[in-house]
N, C-alpha and C positions, 0 to 999 in steps of 0.2 A: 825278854831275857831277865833272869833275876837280879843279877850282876847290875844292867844299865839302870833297871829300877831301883836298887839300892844307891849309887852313883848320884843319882835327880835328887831323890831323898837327901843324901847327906850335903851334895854343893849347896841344895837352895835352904838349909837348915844351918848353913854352916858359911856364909857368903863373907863373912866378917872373920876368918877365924883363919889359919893357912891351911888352904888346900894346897899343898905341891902332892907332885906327881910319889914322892916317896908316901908319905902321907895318906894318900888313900891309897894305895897297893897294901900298905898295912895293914890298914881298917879291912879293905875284904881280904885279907892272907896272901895276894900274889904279889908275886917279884915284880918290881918297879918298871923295866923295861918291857915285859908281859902286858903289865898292865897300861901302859904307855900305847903298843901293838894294837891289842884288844879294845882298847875304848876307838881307838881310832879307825879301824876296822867295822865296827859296827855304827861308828856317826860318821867318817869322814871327816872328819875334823881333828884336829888334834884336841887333847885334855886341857891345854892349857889356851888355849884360844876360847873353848869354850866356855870356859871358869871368866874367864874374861867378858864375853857377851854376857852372862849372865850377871856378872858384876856390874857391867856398864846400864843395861835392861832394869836393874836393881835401880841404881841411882840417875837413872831418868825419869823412870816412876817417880822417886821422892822428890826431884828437882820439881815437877810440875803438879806434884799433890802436897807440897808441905812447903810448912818455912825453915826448916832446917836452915844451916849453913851449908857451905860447898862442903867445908872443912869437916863438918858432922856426917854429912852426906857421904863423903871418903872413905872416914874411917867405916862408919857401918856398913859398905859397902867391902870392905876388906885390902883397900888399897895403902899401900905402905911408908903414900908421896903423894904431894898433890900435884908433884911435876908428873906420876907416874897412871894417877885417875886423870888428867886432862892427855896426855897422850894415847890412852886408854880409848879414854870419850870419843877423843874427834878422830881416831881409826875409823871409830863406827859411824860416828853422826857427822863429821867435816866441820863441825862447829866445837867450842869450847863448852863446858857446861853451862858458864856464867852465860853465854849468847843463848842457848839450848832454855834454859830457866826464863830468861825474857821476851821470847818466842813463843812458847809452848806453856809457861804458866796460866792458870786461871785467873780473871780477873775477879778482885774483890768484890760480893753482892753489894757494898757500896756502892762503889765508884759505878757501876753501872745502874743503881737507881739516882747517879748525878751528884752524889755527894762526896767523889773523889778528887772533883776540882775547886769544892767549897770552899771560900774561905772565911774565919770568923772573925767577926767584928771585934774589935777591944771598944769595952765600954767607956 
């Protein structure tokens, strides 16, 4: 459907920016509650739940590929409150980010060729 492929286009282009449900009923020309019907109809899901997975999907990617901060992580993910991305989060994952991050991060190629418990001598 044209509609749903324009929808995927502009959330995950636009993850950081407000998507509410007026908002994109504008951008493609239909009445809010229509398009409210309509998105839901064709995922199952409501618009706003799924603005939401894909927020959270967002910022567990960068928790376990970057060093960002939570607080970085948040905003670019489009959340308005760091009370409102941790409640967010752990809907999905049953964990906080901060647990989520020290879980599922990668470990530094240091420390795993043994140089992350090194310690240096003072001369």
């Amino acid at each position: 459907d044209q509609y749903i492929n324009k929808i995927f286009d502009y959330i995950e282009q636009n993850l950081d920016k407000d998507l509410s449900i007026q908002m994109m009923a504008e951008h493609l020309g239909m009445n809010p509650s229509y398009f409210s019907y309509y998105f839901k109809k064709h995922l199952g899901i409501t618009y706003k739940k799924y603005v939401t997975i894909q927020r959270v999907t967002k910022a567990a990617h960068l928790l376990q590929n970057s060093d960002q901060t939570i607080m970085q992580i948040m905003y670019e993910c489009g959340f308005a409150s760091l009370s409102a991305f941790y409640q967010a989060f752990s809907s999905i994952y049953t964990i906080p980010p901060s647990q989520f991050r020290k879980l599922h991060s990668l470990p530094s190629p240091l420390s795993n060729a043994g140089f992350g418990s090194m310690k240096i001598k003072k001369a």
